[in-house]
C-alpha positions in Angstrom: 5.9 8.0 13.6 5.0 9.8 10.8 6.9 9.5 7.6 6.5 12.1 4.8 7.0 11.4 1.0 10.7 11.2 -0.2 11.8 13.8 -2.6 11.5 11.7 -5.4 8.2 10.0 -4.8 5.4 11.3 -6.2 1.5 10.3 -5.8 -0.3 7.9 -7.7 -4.1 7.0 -7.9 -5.2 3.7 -9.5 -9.1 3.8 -10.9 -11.2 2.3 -12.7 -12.3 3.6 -16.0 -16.0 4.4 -14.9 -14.6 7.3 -12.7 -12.9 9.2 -15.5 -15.3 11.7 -15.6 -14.7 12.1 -11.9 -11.0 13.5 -13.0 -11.6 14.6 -16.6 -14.9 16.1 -16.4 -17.1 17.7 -19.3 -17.4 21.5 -19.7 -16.2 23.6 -16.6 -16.8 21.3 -14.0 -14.1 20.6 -11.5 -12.3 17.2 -11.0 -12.9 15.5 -7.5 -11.4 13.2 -5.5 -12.7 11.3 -2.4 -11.9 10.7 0.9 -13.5 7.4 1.9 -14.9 7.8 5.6 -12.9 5.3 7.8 -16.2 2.7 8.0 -16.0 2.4 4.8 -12.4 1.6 3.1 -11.6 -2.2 2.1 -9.9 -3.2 4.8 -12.2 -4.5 8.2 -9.1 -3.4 10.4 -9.2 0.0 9.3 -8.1 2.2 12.2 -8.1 -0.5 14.8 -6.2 -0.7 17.9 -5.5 -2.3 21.4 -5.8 -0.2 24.3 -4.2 -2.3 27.2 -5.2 0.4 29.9 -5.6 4.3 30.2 -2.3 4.3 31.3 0.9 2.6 33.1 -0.4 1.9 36.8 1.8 4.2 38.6 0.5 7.2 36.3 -3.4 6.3 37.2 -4.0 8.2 38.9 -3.0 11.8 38.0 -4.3 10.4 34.6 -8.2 10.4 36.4 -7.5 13.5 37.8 -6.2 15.5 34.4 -8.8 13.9 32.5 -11.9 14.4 34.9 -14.2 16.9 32.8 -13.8 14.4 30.3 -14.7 11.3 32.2 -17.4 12.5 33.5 -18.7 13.6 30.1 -18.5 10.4 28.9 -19.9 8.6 31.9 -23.1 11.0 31.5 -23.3 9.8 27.8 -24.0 6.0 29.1 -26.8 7.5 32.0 -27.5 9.7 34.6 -26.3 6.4 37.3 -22.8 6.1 35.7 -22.1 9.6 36.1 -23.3 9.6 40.0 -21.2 6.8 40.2 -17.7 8.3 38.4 -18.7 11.7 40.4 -18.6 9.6 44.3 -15.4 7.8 42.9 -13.8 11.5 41.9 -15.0 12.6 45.6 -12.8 10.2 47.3 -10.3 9.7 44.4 -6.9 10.9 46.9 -7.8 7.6 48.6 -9.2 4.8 46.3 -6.8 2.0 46.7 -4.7 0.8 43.2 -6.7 -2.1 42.9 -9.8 -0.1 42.5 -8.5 2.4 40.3 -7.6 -0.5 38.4 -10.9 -1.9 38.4 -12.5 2.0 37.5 -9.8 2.1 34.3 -11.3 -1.6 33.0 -14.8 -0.8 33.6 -14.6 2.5 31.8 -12.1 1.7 29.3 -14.5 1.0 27.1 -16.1 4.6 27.0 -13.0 5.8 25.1 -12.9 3.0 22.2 -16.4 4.5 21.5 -15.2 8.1 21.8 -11.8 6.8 19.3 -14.9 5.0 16.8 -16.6 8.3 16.6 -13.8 10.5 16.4 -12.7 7.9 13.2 -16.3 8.3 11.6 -15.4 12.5 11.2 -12.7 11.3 9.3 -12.0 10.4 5.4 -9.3 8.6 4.2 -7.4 9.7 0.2 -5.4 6.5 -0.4 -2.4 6.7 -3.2 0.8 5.0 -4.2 4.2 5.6 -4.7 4.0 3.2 -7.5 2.3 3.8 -11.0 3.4 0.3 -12.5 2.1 -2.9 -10.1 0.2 -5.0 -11.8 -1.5 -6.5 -8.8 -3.2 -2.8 -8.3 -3.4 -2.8 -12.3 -5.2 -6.3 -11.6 -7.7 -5.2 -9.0 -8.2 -1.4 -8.3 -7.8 -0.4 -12.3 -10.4 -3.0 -13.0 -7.7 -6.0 -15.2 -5.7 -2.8 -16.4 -9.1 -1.4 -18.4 -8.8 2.0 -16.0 -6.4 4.2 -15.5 -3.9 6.3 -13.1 -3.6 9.4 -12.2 -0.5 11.4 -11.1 -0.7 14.2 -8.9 1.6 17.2 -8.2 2.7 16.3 -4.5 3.8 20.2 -4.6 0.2 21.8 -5.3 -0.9 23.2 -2.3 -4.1 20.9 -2.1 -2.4 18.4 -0.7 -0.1 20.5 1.8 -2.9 21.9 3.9 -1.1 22.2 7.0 -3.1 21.5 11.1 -1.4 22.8 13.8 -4.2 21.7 15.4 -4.0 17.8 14.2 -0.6 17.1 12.1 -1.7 13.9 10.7 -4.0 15.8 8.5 -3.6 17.9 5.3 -0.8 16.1 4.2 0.4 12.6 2.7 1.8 10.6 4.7 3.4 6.8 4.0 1.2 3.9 5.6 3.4 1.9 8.1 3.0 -2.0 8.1 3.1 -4.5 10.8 2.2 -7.9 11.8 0.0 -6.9 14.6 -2.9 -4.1 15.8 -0.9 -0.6 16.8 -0.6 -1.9 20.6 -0.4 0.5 23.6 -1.6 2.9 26.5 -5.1 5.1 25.5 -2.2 8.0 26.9 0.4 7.2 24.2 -2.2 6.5 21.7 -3.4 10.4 22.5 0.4 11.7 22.1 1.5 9.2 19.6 -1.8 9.3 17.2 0.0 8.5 13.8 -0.7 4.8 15.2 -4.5 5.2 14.3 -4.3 7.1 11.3 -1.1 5.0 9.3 -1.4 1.6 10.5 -1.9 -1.4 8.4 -1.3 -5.2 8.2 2.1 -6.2 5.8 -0.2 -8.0 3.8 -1.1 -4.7 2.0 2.5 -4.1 1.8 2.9 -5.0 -2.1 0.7 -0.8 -2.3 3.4 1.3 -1.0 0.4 2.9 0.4 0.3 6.7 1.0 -2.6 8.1 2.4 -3.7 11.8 3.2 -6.4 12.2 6.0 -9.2 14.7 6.1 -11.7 16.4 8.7 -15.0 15.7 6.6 -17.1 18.6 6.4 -14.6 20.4 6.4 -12.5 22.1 3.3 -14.9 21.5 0.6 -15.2 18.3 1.6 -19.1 16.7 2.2 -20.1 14.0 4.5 -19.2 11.4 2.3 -15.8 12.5 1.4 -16.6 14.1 -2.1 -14.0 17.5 -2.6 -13.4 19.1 -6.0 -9.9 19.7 -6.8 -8.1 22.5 -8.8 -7.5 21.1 -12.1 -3.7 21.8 -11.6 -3.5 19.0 -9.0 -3.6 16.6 -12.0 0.1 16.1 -13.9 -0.1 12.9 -15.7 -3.0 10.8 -17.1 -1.6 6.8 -17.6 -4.0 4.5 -19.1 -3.9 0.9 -18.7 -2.8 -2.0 -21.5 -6.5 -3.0 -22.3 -7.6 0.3 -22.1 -8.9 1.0 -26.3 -7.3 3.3 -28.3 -10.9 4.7 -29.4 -11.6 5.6 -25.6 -8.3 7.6 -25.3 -8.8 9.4 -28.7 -12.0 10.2 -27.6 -11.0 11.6 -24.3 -8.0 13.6 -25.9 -10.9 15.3 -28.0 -13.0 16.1 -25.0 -9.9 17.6 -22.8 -9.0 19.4 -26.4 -12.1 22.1 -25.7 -10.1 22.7 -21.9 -7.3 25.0 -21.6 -7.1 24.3 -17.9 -6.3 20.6 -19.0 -3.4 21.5 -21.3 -0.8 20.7 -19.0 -2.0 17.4 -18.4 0.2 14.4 -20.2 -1.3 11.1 -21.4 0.6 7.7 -21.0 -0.5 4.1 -21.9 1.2 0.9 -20.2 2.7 -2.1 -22.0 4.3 -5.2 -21.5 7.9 -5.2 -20.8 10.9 -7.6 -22.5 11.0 -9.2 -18.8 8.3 -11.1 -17.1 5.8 -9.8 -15.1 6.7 -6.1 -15.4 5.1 -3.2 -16.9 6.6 -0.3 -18.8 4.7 3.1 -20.1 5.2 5.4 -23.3 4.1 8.8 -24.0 1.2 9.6 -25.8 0.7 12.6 -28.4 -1.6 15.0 -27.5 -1.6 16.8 -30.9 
């Protein structure tokens, strides 16, 4: 299932303080943001399922015979002797007995896990949070709060690039969290695809992750992810507590010669009166 932002939430991008001049660049150039290829995020389970057959049993096989251009394309992939083989199987297919069907689907199950690794590799992967103020995040992704965040309008039209063609694209979507790999037929992982792209284990819970998916190569987007952004994306830049006030004067000089950064705000976390919890303040701009 696939569950949009609520109306309230907005998007939130932890980094460290090296990549500033990835979002507030000198002279004309454009921010960018990346969209890490699956193979390469920080989690090993990235994308992962179990495929406990093609389909239930009784659906076998109409599910060989819809699916037979396909099959046999993939058979051809792993040699010219698989493919005769999946061809004489498709010649007497209206009379193969269950247990061999059930045999073919085990045998050849494999060839769609490869298909589901490539198809993942096209892929790149814009991870956010709802939340501006964890200090685990702070901790690890914002380098021992020394980086920064950044907010982004959820409204801009970057990040509502609508695919008819693949709806789990184009847009952020929240991350669901489970105790175990998304489990299920390769037919209802087809129909039911969210599974692949918005799965992950509850310990990454404490992120409130909220990830948008990309087509790479596609968009502006290069084959490792890299897309500039309209400088309008950006709302709110929030520095973290050990972040110098030198480095954020200096920066409010530099995005001083922009016009197209006017509209961007500047915040600095602090400690809060209660333990373990952060708070943040404006900061003038003038």
């Amino acid at each position: 299932m696939r569950i949009p932002l609520g109306e309230d939430e907005k998007i939130f991008k932890y980094y460290r303080i090296d990549d500033i001049c990835r979002i507030l660049p000198n002279g004309d150039v454009r921010p960018t943001i990346k969209f890490t290829p699956y193979n390469n995020t920080n989690d090993p389970w990235e994308g992962a399922v179990k495929i406990k057959g093609l389909t239930q049993k009784e659906d076998l096989k109409p599910f060989f015979i819809e699916n037979k251009e396909k099959i046999i394309g993939l058979a051809q992939e792993h040699g010219n002797y698989h493919r005769q083989v999946i061809e004489a199987f498709y010649n007497t297919i209206h009379f193969v007995h269950d247990d061999l069907l059930d045999k073919i689907q085990h045998d050849y199950i494999h060839f769609f896990q490869e298909e589901l690794k490539n198809a993942q590799a096209r892929f790149g992967i814009f991870s956010a949070s709802t939340k501006p103020l964890n200090i685990q995040m702070w901790a690890w992704y914002a380098k021992g709060h020394s980086g920064f965040v950044v907010e982004f309008d959820k409204d801009h039209k970057f990040f509502n690039q609508h695919d008819k063609l693949n709806p789990n694209t184009g847009i952020f979507y929240k991350v669901n969290y489970g105790m175990n790999i998304p489990e299920d037929y390769l037919k209802d992982f087809l129909e039911q695809s969210e599974k692949v792209y918005f799965s992950k284990h509850k310990l990454w819970e404490h992120e409130n992750e909220i990830r948008m998916v990309m087509h790479l190569n596609t968009n502006g987007l290069n084959e490792n992810g890299i897309v500039d952004i309209p400088t309008d994306c950006i709302s709110k830049i929030i520095f973290g507590i050990n972040v110098h006030k030198s480095t954020i004067i200096q920066l409010n000089k530099q995005m001083k010669l922009r016009d197209d950064f006017n509209h961007v705000t500047f915040w600095q976390t602090y400690k809060s009166d209660a333990y373990g919890e952060l708070q943040m303040k404006p900061i003038d701009r003038v």
